[in-house]
C-alpha positions as CSV (number, residue, x, y, z in Angstrom):
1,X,0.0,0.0,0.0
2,X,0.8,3.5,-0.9
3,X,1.1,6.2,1.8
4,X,0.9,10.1,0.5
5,X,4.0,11.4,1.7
6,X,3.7,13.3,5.2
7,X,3.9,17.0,5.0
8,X,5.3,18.7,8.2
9,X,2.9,21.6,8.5
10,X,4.2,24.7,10.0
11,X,3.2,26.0,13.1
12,X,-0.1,28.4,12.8
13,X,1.2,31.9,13.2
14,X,-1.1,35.3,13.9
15,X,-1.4,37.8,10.8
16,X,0.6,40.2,11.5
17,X,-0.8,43.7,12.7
18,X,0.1,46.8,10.8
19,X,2.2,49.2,12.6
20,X,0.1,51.8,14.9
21,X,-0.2,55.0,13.2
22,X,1.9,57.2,14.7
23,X,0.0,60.7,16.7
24,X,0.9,63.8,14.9
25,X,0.8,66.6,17.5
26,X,-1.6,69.3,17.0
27,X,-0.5,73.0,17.0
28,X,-2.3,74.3,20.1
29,X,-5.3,77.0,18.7
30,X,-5.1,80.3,19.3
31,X,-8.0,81.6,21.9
32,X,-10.2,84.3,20.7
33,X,-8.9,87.0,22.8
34,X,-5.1,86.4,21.4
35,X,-6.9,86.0,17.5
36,X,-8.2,89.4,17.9
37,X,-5.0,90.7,19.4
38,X,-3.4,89.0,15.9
39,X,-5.9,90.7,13.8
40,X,-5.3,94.2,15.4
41,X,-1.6,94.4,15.3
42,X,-1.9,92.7,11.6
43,X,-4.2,95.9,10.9
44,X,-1.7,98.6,12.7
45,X,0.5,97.6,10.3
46,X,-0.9,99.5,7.7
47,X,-2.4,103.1,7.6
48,X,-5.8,102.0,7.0
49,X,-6.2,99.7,9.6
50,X,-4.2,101.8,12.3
51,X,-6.8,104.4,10.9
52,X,-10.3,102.3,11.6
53,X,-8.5,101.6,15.4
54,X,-8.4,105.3,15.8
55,X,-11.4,106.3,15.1
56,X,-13.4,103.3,17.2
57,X,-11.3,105.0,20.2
58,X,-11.9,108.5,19.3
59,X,-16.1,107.3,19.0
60,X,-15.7,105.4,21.8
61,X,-13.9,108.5,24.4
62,X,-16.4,110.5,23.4
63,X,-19.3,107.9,24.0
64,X,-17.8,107.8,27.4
65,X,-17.9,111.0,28.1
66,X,-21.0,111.6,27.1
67,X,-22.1,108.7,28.9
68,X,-20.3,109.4,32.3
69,X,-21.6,112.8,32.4
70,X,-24.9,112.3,32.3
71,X,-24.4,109.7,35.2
72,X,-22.7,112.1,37.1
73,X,-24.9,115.0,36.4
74,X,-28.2,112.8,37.0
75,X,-26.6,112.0,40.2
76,X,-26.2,115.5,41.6
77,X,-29.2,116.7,40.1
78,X,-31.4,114.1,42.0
79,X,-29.5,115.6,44.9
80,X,-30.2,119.1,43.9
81,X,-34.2,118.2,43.7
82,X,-34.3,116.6,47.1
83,X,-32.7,119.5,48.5
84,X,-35.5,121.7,47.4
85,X,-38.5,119.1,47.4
86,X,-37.8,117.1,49.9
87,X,-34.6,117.3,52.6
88,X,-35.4,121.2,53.2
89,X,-39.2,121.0,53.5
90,X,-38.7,118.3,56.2
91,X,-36.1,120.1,58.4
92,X,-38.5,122.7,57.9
93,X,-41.7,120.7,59.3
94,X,-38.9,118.9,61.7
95,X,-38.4,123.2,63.2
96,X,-42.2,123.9,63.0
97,X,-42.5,120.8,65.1
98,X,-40.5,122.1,67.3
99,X,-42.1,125.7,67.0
100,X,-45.7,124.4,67.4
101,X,-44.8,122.7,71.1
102,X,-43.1,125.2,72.5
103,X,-45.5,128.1,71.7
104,X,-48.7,125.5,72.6
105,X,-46.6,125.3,76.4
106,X,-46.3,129.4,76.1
107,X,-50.0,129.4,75.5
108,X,-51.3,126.9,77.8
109,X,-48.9,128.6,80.8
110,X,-50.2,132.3,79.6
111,X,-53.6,131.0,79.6
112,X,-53.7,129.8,83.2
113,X,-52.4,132.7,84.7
114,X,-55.2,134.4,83.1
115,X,-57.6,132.9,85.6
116,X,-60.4,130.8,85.4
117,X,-61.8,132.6,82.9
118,X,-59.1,131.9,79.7
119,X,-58.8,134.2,77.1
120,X,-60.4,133.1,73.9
121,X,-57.7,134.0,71.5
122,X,-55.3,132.1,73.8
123,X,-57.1,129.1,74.2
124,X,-57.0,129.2,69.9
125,X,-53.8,130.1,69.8
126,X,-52.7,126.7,71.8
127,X,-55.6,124.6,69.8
128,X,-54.0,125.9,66.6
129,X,-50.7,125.1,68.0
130,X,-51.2,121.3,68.8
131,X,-53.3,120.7,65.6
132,X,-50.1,122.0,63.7
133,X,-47.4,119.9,65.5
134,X,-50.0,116.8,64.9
135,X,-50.6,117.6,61.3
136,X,-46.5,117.8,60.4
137,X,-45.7,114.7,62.8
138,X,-48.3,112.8,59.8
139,X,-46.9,114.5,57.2
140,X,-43.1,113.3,59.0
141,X,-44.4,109.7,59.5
142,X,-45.4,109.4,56.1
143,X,-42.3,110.1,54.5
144,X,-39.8,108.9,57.0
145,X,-38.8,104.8,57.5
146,X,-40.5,104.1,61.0
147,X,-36.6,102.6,61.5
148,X,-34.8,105.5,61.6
149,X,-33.4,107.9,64.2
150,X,-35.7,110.3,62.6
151,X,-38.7,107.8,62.7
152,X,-38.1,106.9,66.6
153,X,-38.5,110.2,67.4
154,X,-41.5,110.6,65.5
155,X,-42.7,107.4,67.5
156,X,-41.9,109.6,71.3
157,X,-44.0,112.6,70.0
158,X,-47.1,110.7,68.6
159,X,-47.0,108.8,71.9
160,X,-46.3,112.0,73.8
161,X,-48.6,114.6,73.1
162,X,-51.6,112.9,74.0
163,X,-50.2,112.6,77.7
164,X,-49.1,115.9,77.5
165,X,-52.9,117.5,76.2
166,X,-54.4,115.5,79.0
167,X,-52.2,117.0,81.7
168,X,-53.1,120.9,80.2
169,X,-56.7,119.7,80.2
170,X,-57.0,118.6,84.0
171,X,-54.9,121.5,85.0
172,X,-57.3,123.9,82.7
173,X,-60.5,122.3,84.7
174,X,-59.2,122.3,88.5
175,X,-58.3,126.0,87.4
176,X,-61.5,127.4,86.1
177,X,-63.1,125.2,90.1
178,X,-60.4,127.3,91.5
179,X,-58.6,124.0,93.0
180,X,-54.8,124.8,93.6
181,X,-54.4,121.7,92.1
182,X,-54.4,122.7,88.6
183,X,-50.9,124.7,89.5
184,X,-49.3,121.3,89.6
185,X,-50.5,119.4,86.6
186,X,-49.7,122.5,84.6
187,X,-46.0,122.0,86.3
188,X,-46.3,118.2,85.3
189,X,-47.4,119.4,81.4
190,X,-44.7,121.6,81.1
191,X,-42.1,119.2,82.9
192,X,-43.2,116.3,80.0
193,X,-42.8,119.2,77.7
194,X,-39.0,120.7,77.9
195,X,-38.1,117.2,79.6
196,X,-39.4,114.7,76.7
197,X,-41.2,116.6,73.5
198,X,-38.9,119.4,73.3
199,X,-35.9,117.3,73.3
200,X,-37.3,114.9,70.7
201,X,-38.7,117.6,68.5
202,X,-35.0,118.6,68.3
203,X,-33.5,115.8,67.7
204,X,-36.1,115.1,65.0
205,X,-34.9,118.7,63.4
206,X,-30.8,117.7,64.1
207,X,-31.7,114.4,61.6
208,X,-33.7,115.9,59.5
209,X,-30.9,118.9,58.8
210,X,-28.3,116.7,59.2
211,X,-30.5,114.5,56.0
212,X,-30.4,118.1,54.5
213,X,-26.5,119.1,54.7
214,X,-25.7,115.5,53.3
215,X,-27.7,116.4,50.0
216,X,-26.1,119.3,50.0
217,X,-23.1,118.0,49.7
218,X,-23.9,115.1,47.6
219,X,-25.4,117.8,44.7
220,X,-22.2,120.4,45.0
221,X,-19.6,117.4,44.5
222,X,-17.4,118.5,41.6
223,X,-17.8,115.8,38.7
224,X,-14.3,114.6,38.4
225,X,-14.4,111.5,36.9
226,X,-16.6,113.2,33.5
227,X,-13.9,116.0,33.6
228,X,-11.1,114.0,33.7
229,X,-12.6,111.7,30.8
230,X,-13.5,114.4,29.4
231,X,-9.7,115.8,28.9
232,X,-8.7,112.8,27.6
233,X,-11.2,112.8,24.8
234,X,-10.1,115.8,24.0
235,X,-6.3,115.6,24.1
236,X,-6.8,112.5,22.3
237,X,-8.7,114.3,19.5
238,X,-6.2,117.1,19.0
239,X,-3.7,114.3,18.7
240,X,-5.6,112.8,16.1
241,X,-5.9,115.8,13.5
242,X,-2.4,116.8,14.4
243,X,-1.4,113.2,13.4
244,X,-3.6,113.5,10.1
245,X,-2.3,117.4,9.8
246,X,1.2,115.6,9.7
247,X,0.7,113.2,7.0
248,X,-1.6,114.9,4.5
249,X,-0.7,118.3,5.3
250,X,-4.0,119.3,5.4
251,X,-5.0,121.7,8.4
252,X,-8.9,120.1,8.8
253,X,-10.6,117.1,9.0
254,X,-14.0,118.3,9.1
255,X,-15.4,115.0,10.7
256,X,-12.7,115.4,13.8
257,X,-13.4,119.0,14.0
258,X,-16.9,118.6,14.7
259,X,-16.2,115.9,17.1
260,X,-13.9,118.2,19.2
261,X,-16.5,121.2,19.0
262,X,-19.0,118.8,20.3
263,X,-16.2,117.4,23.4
264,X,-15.3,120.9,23.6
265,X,-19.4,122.4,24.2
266,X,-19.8,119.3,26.4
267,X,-17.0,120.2,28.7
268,X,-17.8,123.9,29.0
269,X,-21.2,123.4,29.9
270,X,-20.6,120.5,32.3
271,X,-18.1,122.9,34.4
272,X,-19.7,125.8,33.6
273,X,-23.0,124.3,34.5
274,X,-21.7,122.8,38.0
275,X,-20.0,125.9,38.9
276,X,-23.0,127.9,39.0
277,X,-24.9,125.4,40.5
278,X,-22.1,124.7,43.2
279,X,-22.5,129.0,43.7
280,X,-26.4,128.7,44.0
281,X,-27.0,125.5,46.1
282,X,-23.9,127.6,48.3
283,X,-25.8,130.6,48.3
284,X,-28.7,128.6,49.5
285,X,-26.9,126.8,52.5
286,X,-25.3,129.8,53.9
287,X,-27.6,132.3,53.4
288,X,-30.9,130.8,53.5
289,X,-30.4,127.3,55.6
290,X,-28.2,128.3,58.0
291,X,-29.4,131.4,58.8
292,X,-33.3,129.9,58.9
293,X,-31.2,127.4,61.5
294,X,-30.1,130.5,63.4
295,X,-33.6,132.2,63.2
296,X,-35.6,128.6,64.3
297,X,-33.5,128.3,67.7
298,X,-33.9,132.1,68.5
299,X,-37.9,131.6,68.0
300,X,-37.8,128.3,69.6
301,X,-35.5,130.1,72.8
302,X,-38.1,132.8,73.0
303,X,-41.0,131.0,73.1
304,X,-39.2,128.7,75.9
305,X,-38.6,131.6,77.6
306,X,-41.9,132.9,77.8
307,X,-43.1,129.8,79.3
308,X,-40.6,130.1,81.9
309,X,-41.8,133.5,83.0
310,X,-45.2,132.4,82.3
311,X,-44.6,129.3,85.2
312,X,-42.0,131.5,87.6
313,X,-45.6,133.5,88.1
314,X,-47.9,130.1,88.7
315,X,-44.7,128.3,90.7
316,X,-44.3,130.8,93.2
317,X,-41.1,129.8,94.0
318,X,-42.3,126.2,94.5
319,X,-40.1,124.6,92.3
320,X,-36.1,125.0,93.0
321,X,-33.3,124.4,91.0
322,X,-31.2,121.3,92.0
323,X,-29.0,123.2,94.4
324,X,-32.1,124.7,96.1
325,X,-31.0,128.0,95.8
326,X,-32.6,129.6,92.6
327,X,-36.2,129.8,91.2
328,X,-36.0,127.0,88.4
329,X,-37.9,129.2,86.2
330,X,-36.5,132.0,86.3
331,X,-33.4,130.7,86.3
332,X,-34.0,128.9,82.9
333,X,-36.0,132.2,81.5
334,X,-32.3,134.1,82.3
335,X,-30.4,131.2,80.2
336,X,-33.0,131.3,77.5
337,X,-32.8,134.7,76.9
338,X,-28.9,134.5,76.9
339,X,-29.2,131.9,74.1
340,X,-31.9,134.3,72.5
341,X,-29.6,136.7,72.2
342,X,-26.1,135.4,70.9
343,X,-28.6,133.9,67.9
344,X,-29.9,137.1,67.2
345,X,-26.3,138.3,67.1
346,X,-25.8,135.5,65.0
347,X,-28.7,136.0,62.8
348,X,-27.6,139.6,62.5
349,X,-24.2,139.2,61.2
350,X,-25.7,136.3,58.4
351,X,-28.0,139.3,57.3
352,X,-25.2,141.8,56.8
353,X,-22.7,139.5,55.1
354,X,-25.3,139.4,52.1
355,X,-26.1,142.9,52.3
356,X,-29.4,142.0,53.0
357,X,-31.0,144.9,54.4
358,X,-34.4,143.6,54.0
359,X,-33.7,140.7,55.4
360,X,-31.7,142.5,58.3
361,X,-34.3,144.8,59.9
362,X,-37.1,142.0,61.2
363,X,-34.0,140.6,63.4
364,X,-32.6,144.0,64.4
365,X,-36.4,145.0,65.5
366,X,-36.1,141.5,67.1
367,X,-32.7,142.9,69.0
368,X,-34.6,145.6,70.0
369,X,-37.8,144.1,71.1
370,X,-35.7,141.4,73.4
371,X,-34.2,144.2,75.1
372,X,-37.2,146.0,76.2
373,X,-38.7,142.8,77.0
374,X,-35.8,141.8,79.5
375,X,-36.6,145.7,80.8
376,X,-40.3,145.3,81.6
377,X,-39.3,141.4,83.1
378,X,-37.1,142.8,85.6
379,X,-39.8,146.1,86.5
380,X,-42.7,143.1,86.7
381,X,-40.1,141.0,89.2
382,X,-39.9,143.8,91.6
383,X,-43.2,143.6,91.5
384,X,-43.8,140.6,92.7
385,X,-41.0,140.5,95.0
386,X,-42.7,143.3,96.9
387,X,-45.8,141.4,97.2
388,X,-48.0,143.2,94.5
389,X,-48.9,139.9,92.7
390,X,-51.8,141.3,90.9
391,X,-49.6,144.3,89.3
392,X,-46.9,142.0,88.4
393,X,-49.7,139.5,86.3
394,X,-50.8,142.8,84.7
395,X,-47.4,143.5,83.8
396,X,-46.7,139.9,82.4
397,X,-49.9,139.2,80.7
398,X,-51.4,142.8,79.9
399,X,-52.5,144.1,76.5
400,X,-50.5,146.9,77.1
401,X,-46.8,147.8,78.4
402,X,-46.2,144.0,79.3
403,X,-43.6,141.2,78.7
404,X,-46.3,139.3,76.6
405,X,-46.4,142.6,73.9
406,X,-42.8,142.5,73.9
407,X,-42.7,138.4,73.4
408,X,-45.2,139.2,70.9
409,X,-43.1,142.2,69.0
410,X,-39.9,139.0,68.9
411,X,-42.0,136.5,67.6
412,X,-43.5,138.6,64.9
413,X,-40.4,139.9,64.0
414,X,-38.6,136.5,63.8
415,X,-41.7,134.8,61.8
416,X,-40.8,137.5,59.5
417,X,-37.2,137.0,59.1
418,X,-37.7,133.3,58.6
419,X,-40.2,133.6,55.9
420,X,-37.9,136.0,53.8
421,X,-35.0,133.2,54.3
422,X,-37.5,130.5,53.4
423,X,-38.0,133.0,50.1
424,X,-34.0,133.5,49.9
425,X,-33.2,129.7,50.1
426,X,-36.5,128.2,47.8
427,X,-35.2,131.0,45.2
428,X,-31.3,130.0,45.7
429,X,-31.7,126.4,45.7
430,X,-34.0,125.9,42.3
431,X,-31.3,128.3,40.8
432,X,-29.2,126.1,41.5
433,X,-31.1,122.7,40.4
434,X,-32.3,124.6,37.3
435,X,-28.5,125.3,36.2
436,X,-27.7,121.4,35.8
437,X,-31.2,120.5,34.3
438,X,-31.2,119.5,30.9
439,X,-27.2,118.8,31.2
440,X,-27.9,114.8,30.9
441,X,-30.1,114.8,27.7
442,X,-27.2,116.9,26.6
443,X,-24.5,115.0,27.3
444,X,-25.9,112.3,25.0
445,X,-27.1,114.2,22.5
446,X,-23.8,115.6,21.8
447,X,-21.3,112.9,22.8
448,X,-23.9,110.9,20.2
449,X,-23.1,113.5,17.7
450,X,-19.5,113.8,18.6
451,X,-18.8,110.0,18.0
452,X,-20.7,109.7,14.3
453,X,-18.6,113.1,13.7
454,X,-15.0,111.3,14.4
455,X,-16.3,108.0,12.5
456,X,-17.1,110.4,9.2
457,X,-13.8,112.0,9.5
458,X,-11.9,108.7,9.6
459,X,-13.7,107.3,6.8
460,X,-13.1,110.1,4.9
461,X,-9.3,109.9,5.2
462,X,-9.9,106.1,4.4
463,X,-12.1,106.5,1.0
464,X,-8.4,108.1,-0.1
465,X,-6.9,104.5,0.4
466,X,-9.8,102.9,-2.4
């Protein structure tokens, strides 16, 4: 038999595997910010595209300007508009406040030494009085945050006066029965008054002019920042027609010209504009605020004063200072009239420094009336000293020749000095908001202008490049 040969197979071996491709690295890509940084130094390199990246900064400056400006200028004209709508006409209810109380504690004291049978016009003059300090503790509440020191002390008054009325009330009934009883409740009402509502109607008035001075301030700020950008669009600008006046010899580029008007009647108004309302709003602080301030505490001083000689009659010497030595009340009337006077000196010397003559004479016939009033106080003590009680309450009380005309002739003549201040300051102070008012809209308008102005004049130096 016949075998087929045997064939020795070779061992089974794997295909082989191609050799692994090898990784090709991959240039890292450019981020956006450095592409764009590529594509603007490519353009500088040539005088068209150096050309297009000054006039986007040149639209852009003046944008800026305009744009900061107007921020600026809305900022301190808001502060302006609260001076003379809202921070002054609540330092001013914050003083008549103040006013109201102290003449309603004059009254009430002047009405029970009258006797049982009160005067009429007295009794109406301290109705009108607490009906007034009520109405502008609402008005305060209702546009004051209840969390404030200003609103806490609107709290103490609204929670005050009641207790205070009441006490005038009992001491007016055991008066008119003749019960010395009435004596003391009157001295309670007026110790509630100059120890608890007086002090917080003057706090109330130190916030509210405090709220007043800061507006003040915030509306006469000078505008730096839009000046100082301001400069720079200009000075760049000039640096761009002097660089076009250098390589075209051509003096104007109509397009940059009109641009650097427009920066040039932006800046002018903006300082010119600030400067007089800085001069106006100034005007109106030291002229009309501060010398209203002066003018409110000399009212406020008299009117406590008159209380005080009001109650030195009804006290009797019943109620000592804290040494025991001195009538309280007359000892206080002597301080208040001290105060009374060094603000009317005051007063005085704010009415000359503006020349104000019209303004001057209600305070010097307030001088004058202070002095005769301190006169007939003295003649109506020695009155009473020497036992002639009934000649001394003529002499305090009386229509005629008495310390109550003379407190009248003060308060008259101080209520007429404040109201030409009030005029003064309301005058001074929308001077002064009227002299920024249409400055933003401007701004805009003409930084708008100023920036399509530069981007014609740089096109038109490109269209020479086509």
């Amino acid at each position: 038999m016949t075998h087929p040969p045997s064939v020795r197979q070779a061992p089974h071996r794997a295909p082989e595997q191609p050799p692994a491709p090898v990784a090709v690295p991959v240039p890292p890509q450019p981020s956006a910010r450095a592409a764009a940084i590529g594509r603007l130094r490519a353009a500088a390199t040539t005088e068209p595209g150096r050309l297009r990246i000054i006039g986007a900064v040149l639209a852009l400056l003046v944008l800026a300007f305009g744009a900061v400006t107007a921020f600026e200028i809305s900022g301190r004209a808001a502060s302006a508009d609260d001076v003379v709508e809202r921070s002054q006409p609540l330092s001013a209810d914050a003083a008549g406040i103040y006013r109201s109380l102290a003449d309603a504690d004059a009254a009430a004291a002047s009405g029970f030494l009258a006797g049982p049978q009160e005067p009429r016009t007295v009794h109406d003059q301290y109705v009108k009085d607490i009906e007034e300090a009520s109405r502008l503790l609402v008005k305060a509440a209702a546009n004051t945050d209840a969390a404030t020191t200003s609103g806490r002390e609107i709290t103490t008054l609204n929670e005050g006066l009641p207790r205070y009325t009441g006490l005038i009330e009992r001491a007016r009934a055991a008066n008119r029965q003749g019960l010395p009883l009435g004596g003391a409740y009157l001295r309670y009402a007026n110790q509630q008054m100059s120890g608890e509502l007086l002090p917080a109607a003057e706090r109330l008035y130190a916030a509210e002019t405090g709220r007043l001075d800061r507006d003040h301030r915030a509306a006469r700020a000078w505008p730096w920042f839009s000046l100082g950008v301001g400069v720079i669009a200009l000075a760049v600008l000039f640096w761009a027609q002097r660089r076009n006046y250098r390589r075209t010899n051509r003096v104007l580029n109509h397009g940059l010209v009109a641009a650097t008007a427009a920066a040039v009647v932006l800046l002018l108004w903006l300082a010119v504009g600030h400067m007089v309302a800085r001069s106006d709003l100034a005007e109106a602080d030291s002229h009309g605020q501060r010398s209203m301030d002066v003018l409110n505490r000399a009212r406020i001083d008299s009117l406590k004063a008159r209380a005080d000689e009001n109650l030195t009659v009804v006290a009797r010497g019943a109620v000592l200072t804290a040494d025991g030595k001195n009538d309280k009340y007359e000892t206080d009337y002597t301080a208040g009239m001290k105060a009374l006077g060094e603000e009317l000196a005051a007063a005085a010397k704010l009415a000359d420094d503006t020349g104000d003559t019209e303004g001057g004479k209600p305070v010097a016939s307030a001088s004058k009336a202070v002095t005769e009033w301190q006169d007939r106080h003295r003649t109506a003590r020695k009155t009473d000293d020497a036992g002639d009680y009934e000649s001394a309450l003529e002499q305090i009380i009386g229509q005629e020749n008495s310390t109550g005309e003379s407190f009248k002739k003060v308060d008259d003549a101080l209520r007429e000095a404040l109201a030409h201040e009030q005029s003064d300051f309301t005058r001074a102070a929308r001077d002064g908001r009227g002299a920024l008012g249409g400055l933003p809209v401007g701004a805009a308008v003409l930084a708008l202008l100023g920036a399509v102005a530069a981007i014609v004049g740089v096109n038109r130096r490109l269209s020479e490049f086509r």
